[in-house]
VEXDREN-2710 file (C-alpha; in Angstrom, 1 decimal):
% VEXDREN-2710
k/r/px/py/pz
1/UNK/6.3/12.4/2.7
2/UNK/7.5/10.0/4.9
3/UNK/6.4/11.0/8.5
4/UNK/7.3/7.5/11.1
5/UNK/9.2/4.5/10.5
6/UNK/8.7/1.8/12.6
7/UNK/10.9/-1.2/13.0
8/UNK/10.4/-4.7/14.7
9/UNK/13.2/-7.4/14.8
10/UNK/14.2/-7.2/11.3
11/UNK/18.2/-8.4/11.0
12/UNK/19.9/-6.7/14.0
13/UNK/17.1/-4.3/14.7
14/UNK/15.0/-5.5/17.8
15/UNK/13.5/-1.7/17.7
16/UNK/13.3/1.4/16.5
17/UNK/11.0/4.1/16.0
18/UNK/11.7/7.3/14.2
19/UNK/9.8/10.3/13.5
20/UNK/10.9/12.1/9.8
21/UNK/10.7/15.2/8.7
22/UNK/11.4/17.0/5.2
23/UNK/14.5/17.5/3.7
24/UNK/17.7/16.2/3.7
25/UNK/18.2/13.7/6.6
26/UNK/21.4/11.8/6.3
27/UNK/22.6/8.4/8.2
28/UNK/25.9/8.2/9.5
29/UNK/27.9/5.4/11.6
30/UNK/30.8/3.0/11.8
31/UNK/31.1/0.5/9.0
32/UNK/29.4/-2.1/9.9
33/UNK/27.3/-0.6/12.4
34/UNK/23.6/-1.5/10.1
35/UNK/23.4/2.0/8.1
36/UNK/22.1/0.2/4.8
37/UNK/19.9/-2.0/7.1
38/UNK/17.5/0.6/7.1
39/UNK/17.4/1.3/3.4
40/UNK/16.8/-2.6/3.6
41/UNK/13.8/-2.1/5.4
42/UNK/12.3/0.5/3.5
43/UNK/12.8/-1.8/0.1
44/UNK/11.3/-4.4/2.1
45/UNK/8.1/-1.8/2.6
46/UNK/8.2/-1.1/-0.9
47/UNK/7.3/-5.0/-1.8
48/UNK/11.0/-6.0/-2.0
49/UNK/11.4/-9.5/-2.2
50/UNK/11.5/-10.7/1.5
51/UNK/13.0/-14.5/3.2
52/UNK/13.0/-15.6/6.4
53/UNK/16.8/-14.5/6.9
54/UNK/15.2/-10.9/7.5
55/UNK/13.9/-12.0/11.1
56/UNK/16.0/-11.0/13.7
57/UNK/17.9/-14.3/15.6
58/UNK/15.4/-15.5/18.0
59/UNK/12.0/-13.9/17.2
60/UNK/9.1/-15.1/15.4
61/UNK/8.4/-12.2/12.8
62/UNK/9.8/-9.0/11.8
63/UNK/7.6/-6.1/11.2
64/UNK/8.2/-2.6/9.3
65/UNK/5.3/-0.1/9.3
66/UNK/5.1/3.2/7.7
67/UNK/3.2/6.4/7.6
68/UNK/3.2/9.3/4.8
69/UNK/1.7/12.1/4.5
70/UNK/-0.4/12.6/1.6
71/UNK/-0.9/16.7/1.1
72/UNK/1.1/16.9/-1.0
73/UNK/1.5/13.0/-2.5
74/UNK/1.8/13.2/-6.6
75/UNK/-1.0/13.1/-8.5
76/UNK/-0.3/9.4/-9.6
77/UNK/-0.4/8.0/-6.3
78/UNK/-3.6/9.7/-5.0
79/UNK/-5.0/8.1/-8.3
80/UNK/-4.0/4.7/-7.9
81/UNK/-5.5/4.9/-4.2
82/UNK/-8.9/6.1/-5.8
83/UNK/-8.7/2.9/-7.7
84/UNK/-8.1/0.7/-4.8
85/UNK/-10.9/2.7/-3.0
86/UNK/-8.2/3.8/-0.4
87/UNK/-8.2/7.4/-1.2
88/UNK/-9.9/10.3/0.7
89/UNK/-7.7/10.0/3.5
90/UNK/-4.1/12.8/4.3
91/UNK/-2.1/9.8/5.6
92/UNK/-1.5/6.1/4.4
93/UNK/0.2/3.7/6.5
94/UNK/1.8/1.0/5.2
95/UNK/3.0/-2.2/6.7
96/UNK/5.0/-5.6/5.9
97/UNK/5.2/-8.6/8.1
98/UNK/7.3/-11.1/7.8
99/UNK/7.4/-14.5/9.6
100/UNK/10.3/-16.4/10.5
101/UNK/8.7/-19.2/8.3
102/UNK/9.4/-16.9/5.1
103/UNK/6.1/-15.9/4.7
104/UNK/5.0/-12.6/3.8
105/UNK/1.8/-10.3/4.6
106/UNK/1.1/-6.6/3.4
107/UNK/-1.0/-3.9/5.0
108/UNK/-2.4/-0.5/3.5
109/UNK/-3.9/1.3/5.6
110/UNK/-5.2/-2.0/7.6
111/UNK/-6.2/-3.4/5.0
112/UNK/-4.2/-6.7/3.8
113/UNK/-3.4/-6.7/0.4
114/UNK/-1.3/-8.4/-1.9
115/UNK/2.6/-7.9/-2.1
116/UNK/1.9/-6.7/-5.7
117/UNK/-0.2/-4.1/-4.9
118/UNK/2.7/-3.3/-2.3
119/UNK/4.9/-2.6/-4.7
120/UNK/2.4/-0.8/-7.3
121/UNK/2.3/1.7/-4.0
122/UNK/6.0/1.8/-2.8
123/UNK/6.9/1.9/-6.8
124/UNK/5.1/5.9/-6.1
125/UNK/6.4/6.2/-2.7
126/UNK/9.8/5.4/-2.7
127/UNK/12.7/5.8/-4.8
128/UNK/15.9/4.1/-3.9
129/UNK/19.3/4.1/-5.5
130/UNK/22.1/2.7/-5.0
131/UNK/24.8/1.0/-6.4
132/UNK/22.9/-1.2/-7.4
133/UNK/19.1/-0.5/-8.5
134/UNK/16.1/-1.7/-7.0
135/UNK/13.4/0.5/-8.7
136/UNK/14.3/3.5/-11.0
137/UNK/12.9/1.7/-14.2
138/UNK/13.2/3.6/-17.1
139/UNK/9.8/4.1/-17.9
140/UNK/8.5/6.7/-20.5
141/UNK/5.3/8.2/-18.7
142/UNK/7.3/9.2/-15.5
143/UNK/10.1/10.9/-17.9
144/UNK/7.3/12.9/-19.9
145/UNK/5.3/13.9/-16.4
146/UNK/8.8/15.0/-15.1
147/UNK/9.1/17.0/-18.3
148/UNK/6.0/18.6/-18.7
149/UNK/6.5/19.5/-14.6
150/UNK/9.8/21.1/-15.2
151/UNK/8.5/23.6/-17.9
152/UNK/4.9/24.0/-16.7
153/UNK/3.0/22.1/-19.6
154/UNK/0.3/21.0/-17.7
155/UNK/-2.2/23.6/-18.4
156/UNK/-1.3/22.2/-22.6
157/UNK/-1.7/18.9/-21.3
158/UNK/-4.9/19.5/-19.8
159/UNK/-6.1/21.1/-22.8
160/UNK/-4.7/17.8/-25.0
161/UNK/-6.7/15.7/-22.5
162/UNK/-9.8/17.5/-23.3
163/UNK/-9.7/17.3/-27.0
164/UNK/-8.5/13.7/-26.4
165/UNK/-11.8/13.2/-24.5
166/UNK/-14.2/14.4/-27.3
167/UNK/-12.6/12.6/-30.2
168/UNK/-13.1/9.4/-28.0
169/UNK/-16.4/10.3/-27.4
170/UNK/-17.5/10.8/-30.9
171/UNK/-15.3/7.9/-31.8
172/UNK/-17.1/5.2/-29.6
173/UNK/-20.8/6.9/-31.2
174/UNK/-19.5/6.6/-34.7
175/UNK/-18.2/2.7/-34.3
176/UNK/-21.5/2.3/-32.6
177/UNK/-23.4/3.7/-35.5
178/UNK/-21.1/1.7/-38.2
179/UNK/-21.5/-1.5/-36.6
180/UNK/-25.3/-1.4/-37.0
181/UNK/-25.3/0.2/-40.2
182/UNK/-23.5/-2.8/-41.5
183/UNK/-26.7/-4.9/-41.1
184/UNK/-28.9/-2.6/-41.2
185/UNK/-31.5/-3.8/-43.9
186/UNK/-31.7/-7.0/-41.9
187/UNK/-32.7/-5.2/-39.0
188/UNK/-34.8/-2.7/-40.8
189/UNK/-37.0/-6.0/-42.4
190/UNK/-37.4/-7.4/-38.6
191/UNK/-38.4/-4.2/-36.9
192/UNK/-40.5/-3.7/-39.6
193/UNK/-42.1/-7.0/-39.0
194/UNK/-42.2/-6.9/-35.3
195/UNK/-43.7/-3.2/-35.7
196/UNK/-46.4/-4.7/-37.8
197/UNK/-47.6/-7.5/-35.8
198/UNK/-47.6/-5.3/-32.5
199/UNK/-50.1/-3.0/-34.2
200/UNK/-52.3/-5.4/-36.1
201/UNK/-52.7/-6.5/-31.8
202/UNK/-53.5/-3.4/-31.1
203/UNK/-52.6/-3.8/-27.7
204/UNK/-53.7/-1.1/-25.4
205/UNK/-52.0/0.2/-21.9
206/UNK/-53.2/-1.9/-19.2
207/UNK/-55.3/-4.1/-21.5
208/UNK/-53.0/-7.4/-20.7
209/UNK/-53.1/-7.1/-17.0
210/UNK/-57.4/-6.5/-17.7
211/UNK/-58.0/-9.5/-20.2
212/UNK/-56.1/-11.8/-17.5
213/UNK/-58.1/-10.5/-15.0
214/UNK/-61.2/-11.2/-17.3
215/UNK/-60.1/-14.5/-18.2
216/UNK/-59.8/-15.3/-14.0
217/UNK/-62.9/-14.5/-13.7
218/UNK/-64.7/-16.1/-16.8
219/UNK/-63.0/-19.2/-15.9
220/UNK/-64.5/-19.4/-12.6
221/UNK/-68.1/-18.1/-13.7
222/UNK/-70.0/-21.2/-12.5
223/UNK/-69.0/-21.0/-9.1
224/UNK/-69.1/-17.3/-8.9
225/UNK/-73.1/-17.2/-9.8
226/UNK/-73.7/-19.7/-7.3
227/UNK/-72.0/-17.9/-4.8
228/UNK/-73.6/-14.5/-6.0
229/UNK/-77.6/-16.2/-6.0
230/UNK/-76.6/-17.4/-2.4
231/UNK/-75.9/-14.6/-1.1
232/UNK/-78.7/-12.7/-2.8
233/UNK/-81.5/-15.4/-1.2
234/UNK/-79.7/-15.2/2.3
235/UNK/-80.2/-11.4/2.3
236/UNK/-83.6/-10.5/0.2
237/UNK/-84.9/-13.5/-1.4
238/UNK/-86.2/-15.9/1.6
239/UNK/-89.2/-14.9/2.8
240/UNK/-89.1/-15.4/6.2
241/UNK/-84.8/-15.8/6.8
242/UNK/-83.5/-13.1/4.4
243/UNK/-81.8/-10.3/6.5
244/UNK/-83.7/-8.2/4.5
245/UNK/-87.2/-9.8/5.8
246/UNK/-85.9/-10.0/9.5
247/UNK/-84.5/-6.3/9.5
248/UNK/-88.4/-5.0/8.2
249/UNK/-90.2/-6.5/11.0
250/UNK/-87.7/-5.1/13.4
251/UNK/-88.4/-2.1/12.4
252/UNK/-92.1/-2.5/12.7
253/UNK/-91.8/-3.9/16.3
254/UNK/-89.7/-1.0/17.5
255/UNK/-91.9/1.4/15.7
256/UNK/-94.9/0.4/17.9
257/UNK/-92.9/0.7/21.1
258/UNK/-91.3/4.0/20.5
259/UNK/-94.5/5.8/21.8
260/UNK/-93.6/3.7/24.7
261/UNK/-90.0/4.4/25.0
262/UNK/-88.2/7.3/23.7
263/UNK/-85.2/5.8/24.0
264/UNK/-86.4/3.4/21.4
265/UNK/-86.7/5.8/18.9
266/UNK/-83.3/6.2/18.5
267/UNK/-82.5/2.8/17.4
268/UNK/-85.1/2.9/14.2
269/UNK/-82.9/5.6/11.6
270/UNK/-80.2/3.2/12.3
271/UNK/-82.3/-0.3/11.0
272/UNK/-83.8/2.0/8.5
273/UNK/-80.5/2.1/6.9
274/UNK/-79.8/-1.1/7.2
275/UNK/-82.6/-2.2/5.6
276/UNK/-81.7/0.3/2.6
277/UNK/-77.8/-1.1/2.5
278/UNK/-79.4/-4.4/2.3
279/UNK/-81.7/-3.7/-0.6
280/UNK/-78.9/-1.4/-2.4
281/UNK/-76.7/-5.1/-2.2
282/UNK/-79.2/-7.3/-3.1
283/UNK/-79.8/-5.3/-6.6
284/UNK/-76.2/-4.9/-7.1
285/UNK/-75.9/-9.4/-7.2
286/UNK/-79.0/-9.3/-9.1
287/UNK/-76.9/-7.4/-11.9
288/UNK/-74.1/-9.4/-11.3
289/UNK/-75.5/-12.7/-11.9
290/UNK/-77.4/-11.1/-15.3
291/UNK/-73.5/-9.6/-16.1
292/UNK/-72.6/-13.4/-15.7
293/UNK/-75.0/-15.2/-17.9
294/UNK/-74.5/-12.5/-20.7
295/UNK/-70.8/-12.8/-20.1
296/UNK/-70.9/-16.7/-21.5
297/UNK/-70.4/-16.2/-25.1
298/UNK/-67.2/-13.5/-24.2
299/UNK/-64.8/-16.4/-22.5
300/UNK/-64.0/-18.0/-25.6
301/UNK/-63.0/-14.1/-27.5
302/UNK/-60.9/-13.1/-24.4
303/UNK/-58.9/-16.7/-24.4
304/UNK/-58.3/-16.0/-27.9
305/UNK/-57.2/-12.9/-27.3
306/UNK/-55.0/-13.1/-24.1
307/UNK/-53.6/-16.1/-26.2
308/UNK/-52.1/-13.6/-29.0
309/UNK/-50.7/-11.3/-26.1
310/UNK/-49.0/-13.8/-24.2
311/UNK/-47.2/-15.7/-28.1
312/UNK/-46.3/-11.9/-28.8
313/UNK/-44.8/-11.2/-25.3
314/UNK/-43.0/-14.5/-25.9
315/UNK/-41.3/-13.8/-29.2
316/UNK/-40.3/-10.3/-27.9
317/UNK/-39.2/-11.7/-24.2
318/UNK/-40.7/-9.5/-22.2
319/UNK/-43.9/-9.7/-19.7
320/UNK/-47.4/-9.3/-21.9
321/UNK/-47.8/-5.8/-19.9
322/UNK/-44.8/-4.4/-21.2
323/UNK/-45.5/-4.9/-24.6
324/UNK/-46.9/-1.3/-24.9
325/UNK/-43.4/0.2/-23.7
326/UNK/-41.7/-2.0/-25.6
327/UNK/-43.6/-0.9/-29.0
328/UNK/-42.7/2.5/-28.2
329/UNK/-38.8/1.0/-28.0
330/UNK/-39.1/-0.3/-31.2
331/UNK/-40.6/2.4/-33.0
332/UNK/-37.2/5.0/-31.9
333/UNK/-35.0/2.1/-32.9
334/UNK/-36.6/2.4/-36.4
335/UNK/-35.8/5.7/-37.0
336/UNK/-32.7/5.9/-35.7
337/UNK/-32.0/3.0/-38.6
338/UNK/-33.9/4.8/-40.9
339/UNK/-31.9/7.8/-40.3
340/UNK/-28.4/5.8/-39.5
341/UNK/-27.3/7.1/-43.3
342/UNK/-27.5/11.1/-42.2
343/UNK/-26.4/10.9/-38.6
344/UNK/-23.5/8.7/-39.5
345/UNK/-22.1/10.8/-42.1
346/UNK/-22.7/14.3/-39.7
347/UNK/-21.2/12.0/-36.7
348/UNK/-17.8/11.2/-39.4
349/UNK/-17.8/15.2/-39.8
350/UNK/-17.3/15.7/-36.6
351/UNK/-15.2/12.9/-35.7
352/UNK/-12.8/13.7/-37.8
353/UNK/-12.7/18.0/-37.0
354/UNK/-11.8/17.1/-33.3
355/UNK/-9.0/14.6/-34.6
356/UNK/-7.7/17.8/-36.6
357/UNK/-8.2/20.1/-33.3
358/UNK/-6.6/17.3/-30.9
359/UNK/-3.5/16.7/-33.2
360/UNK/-3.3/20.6/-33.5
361/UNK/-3.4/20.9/-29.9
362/UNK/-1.2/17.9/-29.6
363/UNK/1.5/19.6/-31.8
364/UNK/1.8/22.7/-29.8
365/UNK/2.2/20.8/-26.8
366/UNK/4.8/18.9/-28.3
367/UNK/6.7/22.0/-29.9
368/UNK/6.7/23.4/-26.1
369/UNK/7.9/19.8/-24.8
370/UNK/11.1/20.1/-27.3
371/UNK/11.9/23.6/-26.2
372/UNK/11.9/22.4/-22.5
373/UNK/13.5/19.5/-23.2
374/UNK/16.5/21.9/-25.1
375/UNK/16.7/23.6/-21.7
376/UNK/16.4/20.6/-19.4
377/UNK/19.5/18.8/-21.4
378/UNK/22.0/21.5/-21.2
379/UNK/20.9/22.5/-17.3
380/UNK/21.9/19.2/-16.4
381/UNK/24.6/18.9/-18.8
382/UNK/26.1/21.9/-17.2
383/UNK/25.8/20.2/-13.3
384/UNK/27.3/17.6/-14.5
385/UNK/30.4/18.8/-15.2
386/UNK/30.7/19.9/-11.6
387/UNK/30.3/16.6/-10.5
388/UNK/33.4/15.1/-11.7
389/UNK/31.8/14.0/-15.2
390/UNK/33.6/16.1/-17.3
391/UNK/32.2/15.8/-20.9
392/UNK/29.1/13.9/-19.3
393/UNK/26.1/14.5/-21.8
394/UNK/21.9/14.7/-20.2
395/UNK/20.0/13.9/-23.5
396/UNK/16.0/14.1/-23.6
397/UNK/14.7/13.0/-26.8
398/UNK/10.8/13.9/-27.5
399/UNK/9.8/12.2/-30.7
400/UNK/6.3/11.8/-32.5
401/UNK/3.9/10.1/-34.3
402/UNK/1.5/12.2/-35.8
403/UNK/0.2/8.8/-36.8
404/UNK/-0.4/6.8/-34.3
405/UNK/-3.9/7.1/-32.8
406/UNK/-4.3/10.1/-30.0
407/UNK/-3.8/9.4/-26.3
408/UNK/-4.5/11.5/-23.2
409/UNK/-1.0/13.1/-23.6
410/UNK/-0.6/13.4/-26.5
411/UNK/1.5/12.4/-30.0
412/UNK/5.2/12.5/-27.8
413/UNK/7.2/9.6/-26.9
414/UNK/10.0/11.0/-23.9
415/UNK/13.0/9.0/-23.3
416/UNK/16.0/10.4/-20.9
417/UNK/19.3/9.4/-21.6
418/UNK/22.6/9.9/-20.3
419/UNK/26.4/9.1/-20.5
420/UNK/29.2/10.2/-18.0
421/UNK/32.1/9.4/-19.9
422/UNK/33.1/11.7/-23.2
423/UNK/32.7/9.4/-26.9
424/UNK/30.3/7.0/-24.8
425/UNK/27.1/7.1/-26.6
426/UNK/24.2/8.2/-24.1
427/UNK/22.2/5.1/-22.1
428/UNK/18.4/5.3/-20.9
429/UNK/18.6/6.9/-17.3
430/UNK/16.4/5.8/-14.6
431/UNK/13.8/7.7/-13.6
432/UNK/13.0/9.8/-10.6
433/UNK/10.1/9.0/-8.5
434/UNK/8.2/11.9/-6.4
435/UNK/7.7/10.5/-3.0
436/UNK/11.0/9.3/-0.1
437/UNK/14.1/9.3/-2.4
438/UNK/16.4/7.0/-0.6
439/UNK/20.7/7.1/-2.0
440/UNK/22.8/4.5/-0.2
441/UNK/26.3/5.4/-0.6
442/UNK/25.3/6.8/-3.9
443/UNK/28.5/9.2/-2.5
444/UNK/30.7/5.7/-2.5
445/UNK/34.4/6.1/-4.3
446/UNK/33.7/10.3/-4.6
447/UNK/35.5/12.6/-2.6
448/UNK/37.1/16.5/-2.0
449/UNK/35.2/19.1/-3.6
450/UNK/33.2/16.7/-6.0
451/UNK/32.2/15.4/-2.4
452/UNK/30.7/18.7/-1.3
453/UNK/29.2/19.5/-4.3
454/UNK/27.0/16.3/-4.4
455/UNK/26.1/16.9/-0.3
456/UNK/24.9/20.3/-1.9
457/UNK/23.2/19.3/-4.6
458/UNK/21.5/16.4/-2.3
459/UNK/20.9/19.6/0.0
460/UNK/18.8/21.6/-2.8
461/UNK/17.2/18.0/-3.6
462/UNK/15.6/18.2/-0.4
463/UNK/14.0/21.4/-0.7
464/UNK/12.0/20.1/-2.7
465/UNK/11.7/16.2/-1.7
466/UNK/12.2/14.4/1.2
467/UNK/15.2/12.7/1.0
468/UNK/17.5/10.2/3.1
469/UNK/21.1/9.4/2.6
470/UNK/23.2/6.8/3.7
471/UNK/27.0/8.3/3.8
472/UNK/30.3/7.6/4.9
473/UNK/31.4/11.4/3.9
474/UNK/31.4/14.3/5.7
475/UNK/31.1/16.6/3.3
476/UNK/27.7/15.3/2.8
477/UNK/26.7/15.0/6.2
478/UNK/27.1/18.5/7.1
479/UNK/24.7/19.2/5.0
480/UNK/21.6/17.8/5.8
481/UNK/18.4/19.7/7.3
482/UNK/18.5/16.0/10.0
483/UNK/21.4/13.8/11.6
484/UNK/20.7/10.3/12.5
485/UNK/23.8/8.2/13.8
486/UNK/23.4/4.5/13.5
487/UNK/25.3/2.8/16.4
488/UNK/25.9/-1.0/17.0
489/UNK/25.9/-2.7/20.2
490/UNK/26.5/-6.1/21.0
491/UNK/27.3/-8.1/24.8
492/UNK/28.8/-11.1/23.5
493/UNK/26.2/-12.9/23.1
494/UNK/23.7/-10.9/20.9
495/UNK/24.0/-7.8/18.9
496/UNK/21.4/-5.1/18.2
497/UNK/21.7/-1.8/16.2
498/UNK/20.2/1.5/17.5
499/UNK/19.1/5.4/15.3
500/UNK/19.8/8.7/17.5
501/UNK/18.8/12.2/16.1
502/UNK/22.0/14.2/16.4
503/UNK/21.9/18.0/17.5
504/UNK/24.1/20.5/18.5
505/UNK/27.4/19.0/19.8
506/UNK/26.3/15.6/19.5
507/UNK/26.3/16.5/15.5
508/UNK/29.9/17.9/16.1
509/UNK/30.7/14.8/17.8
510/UNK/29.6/12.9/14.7
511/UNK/31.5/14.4/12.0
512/UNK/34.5/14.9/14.1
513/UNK/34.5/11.1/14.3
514/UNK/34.3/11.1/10.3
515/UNK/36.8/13.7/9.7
516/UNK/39.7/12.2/12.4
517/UNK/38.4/8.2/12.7
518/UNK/39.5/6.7/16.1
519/UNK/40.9/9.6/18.1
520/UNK/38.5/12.7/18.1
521/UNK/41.2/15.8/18.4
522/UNK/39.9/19.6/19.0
523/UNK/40.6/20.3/15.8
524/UNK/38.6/17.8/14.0
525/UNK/35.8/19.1/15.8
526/UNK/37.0/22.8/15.5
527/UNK/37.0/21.6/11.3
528/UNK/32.7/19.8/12.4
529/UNK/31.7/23.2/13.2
530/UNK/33.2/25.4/10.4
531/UNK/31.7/22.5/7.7
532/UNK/28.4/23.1/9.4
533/UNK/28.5/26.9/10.0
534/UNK/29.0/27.1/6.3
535/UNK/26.3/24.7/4.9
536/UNK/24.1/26.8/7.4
537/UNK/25.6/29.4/5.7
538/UNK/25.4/28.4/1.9
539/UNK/21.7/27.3/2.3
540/UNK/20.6/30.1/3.7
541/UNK/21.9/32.2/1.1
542/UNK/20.4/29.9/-1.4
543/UNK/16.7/29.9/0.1
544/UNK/17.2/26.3/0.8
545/UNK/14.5/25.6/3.7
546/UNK/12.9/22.3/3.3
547/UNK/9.4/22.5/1.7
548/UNK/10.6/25.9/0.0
549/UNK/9.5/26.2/-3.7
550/UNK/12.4/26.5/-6.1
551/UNK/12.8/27.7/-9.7
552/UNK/13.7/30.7/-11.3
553/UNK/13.4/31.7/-14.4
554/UNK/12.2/33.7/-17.5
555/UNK/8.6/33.0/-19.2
556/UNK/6.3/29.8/-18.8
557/UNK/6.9/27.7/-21.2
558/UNK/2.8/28.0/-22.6
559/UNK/3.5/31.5/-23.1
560/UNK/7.3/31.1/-25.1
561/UNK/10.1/29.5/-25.9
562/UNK/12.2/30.2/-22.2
563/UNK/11.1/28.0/-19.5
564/UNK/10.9/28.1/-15.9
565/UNK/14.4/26.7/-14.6
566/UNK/14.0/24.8/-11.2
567/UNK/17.1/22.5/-10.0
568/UNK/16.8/19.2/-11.7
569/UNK/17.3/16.2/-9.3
570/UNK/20.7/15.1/-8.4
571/UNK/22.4/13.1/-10.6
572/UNK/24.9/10.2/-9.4
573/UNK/28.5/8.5/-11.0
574/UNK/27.5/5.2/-12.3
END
């Protein structure tokens, strides 16, 4: 719903700021005065094509920004804003610029995007018609969600998208499955020759990352023993410099002046110890030099052999270490070939039982679509002919093709059609949108009791939509849930348009104006306030509080061949 308008020098506007509610709000003033200027700027926020000849006279940009609520936005749009990682939020605003260079900028919620994705949005958001169309494209999925609303299908079209779901699933696993049994003995001869060079290596967990280690150390042998004998002759080996020789007669010393010094005695466990770690380290180079000498003849096996790991690792492109992992990979790939034959014939089982319980669900759903549509056609049929389209026809066709491949919705094809005149054959209608609905003088050329009808029937519209109506009639302005009066103003030397929500006598006032023209008499406004009294009246009787639920009727249409019955949307003369 469309909760502030905003607008910035755009045409005769220098500024205006409005706050919206829901229902029916209708826009009145003198011809001329800048009523459609408004529907302007909301096309203009709904990506409408934009020039610099929209800037007011004088100012460098013109600016229209928008806020809606989202509670209760249709399911489509909160969608598309998941996909454009702007959903999550209960309001969007929305925002065009437009310099007085031409150019053009787009903002949803602060975030600049392109005019396109504008227009994806306002496409959703608003729907405005006129005499002639902006949007309204006649476009099958909005006529077959409109459908399936109006007789409560979407419990059967849940169910459809479910079965859809698993015959895709088992669909994608079956292709899968084909496309590598198709060469499947040429990839059962390579795993079966990868497999076997992998095991004649025997390559163990670890082992790669411990022969490289092996070979580091092999190839450095020669420096390593010299380094290991040094170390061993500066602690044990010299006989007079070794830290072991120096640490022993240390000890000795301090042994003959403990009986001395008590304190001395102290200091002995601790060079005792020493004198152990150093004769502990000294054995452990001993062994390694030995390991080093007998480890000669081993450099040449483990070059050999890191040699074959590193090739393998190569031809299989991955690091020598995960070879292990990787034979393990291999080894489930071959039997999943060597089974491919069984699983792909259970997989085309099952494939095809949920195409035979998705088209059977399908066909149900579309059984309960024609029965809807049966009761849709002649309930707008019927309101027709109170609009001044006598023999006017409301058609909606719901054809199938139990051959074509399943989608999310189902086997139907939904297309509205609709003629006004009798022997004209029925045209596609346009369709309509669940966000703003916008009608500029969609009342134009109508008048009398066809007049109050249509104000009626925009009245019950907007009980369950917001709506906003540009009108020159009376008839329709008296019954709107809101009143704004558009009012020009001008001192010669620059003209500016103003919005006022009416109340009270101010709405009087109004109408009067509409009903008399120049001179307001008492009893134009005498006539003001019996119009209103009886709308007040008529939509009280008729539960017609904006935001009410509407729709009567006899049993879902899941559950039998009677459908809910809500008021379908108001058509208009074309």
């Amino acid at each position: 719903m469309l909760t502030h308008l905003q607008i910035r020098d755009f045409a005769i506007i220098d500024a205006v700021e409005l706050e919206l509610h829901a229902g029916l709000t209708v826009l009145t003033g003198e011809t001329g005065a800048g009523k459609s200027i408004v529907v302007d700027a909301l096309q203009l926020l709904a990506g409408g094509r934009a020039g610099a000849e929209v800037v007011r006279h004088g100012a460098e940009r013109a600016e229209i920004a928008a806020t809606f609520d989202l509670t209760q936005a249709p399911r489509e749009l909160k969608q598309w804003l998941e996909e454009q990682s702007l959903g999550g939020a209960t309001e969007l605003s929305v925002r065009r610029v437009v310099g007085s260079d031409g150019r053009s900028r787009a903002y949803l919620n602060g975030q600049s995007v392109a005019v396109q994705m504008l227009r994806e949005a306002g496409s959703i958001l608003i729907d405005i018609h006129g005499q002639h169309e902006f949007q309204s494209l006649t476009r099958s999925a909005p006529q077959r969600e409109l459908l399936d609303g109006y007789g409560s299908l979407n419990a059967s079209v849940g169910q459809v998208g479910i079965a859809h779901r698993v015959w895709l699933e088992l669909l994608n696993r079956t292709l899968a499955l084909e496309s590598q049994a198709r060469d499947r003995d040429a990839k059962l001869e390579l795993l079966r020759y990868q497999m076997s060079e992998l095991k004649a290596l025997q390559l163990k967990p670890g082992e790669a990352e411990a022969l490289a280690e092996e070979a580091g150390r092999l190839a450095n042998r020669g420096r390593l023993a010299a380094g290991a004998q040094a170390a061993l002759a500066a602690l044990y080996e010299e006989d007079h410099q070794s830290a072991h020789g120096m640490v022993s007669r240390a000890v000795q010393s301090l042994r003959a002046l403990a009986a001395l010094d008590a304190k001395l005695a102290a200091v002995l466990p601790l060079l005792e110890e020493a004198a152990v770690h150093v004769r502990e380290a000294a054995r452990e180079l001993e062994r390694y030099g030995e390991s080093l000498e007998l480890d000669s003849a081993r450099q040449e096996e483990v070059q050999r052999r890191l040699a074959a790991v590193e090739e393998l690792a190569r031809k299989h492109h991955v690091a020598p270490a995960e070879l292990p992992a990787h034979a393990e990979r291999l080894v489930t790939e071959l039997e999943t070939l060597e089974r491919a034959d069984t699983d792909l014939a259970d997989l085309r089982r099952e494939l095809a039982a949920a195409l035979q319980a998705y088209r059977a669900q399908a066909q149900q759903l579309s059984g309960k679509r024609m029965a809807t549509a049966r009761v849709l056609a002649r309930d707008i049929s019927a309101r027709m002919q109170t609009l001044g389209m006598a023999g006017g026809r409301f058609e909606a066709d719901v054809t199938q093709d139990g051959n074509a491949e399943p989608a999310q919705h189902g086997i139907d094809q939904i297309e509205f059609r609709v003629t006004a005149n009798p022997g004209s054959p029925p045209r596609a209608l346009a369709k309509v949108a669940s966000g703003c609905m916008v009608f500029d003088e969609v009342d134009a050329g109508i008048g009398g009791a066809v007049a109050e009808i249509v104000g009626r029937e925009l009245r019950s519209l907007g009980v369950r939509a917001q709506v906003l109506c540009v009108t020159h009639l009376p008839q329709v302005a008296c019954q709107a849930h809101h009143h704004l009066r558009v009012t020009k103003h001008s001192d010669g030397r620059s003209t500016r348009t103003t919005l006022t929500e009416l109340n009270g006598d101010e709405r009087v006032e109004e109408l009067a104006r509409m009903l008399g023209g120049v001179e307001i008499t008492a009893k134009a406004r005498e006539h003001a306030r019996d119009m209103l009294s009886a709308a007040t009246l008529s939509g009280t009787a008729a539960g017609s509080k904006p935001g009410a639920s509407r729709g009567a009727g006899t049993r879902d249409a899941d559950k039998g061949d009677t459908v809910r019955q809500p008021r379908p949307p108001a058509l208009r003369r074309r």
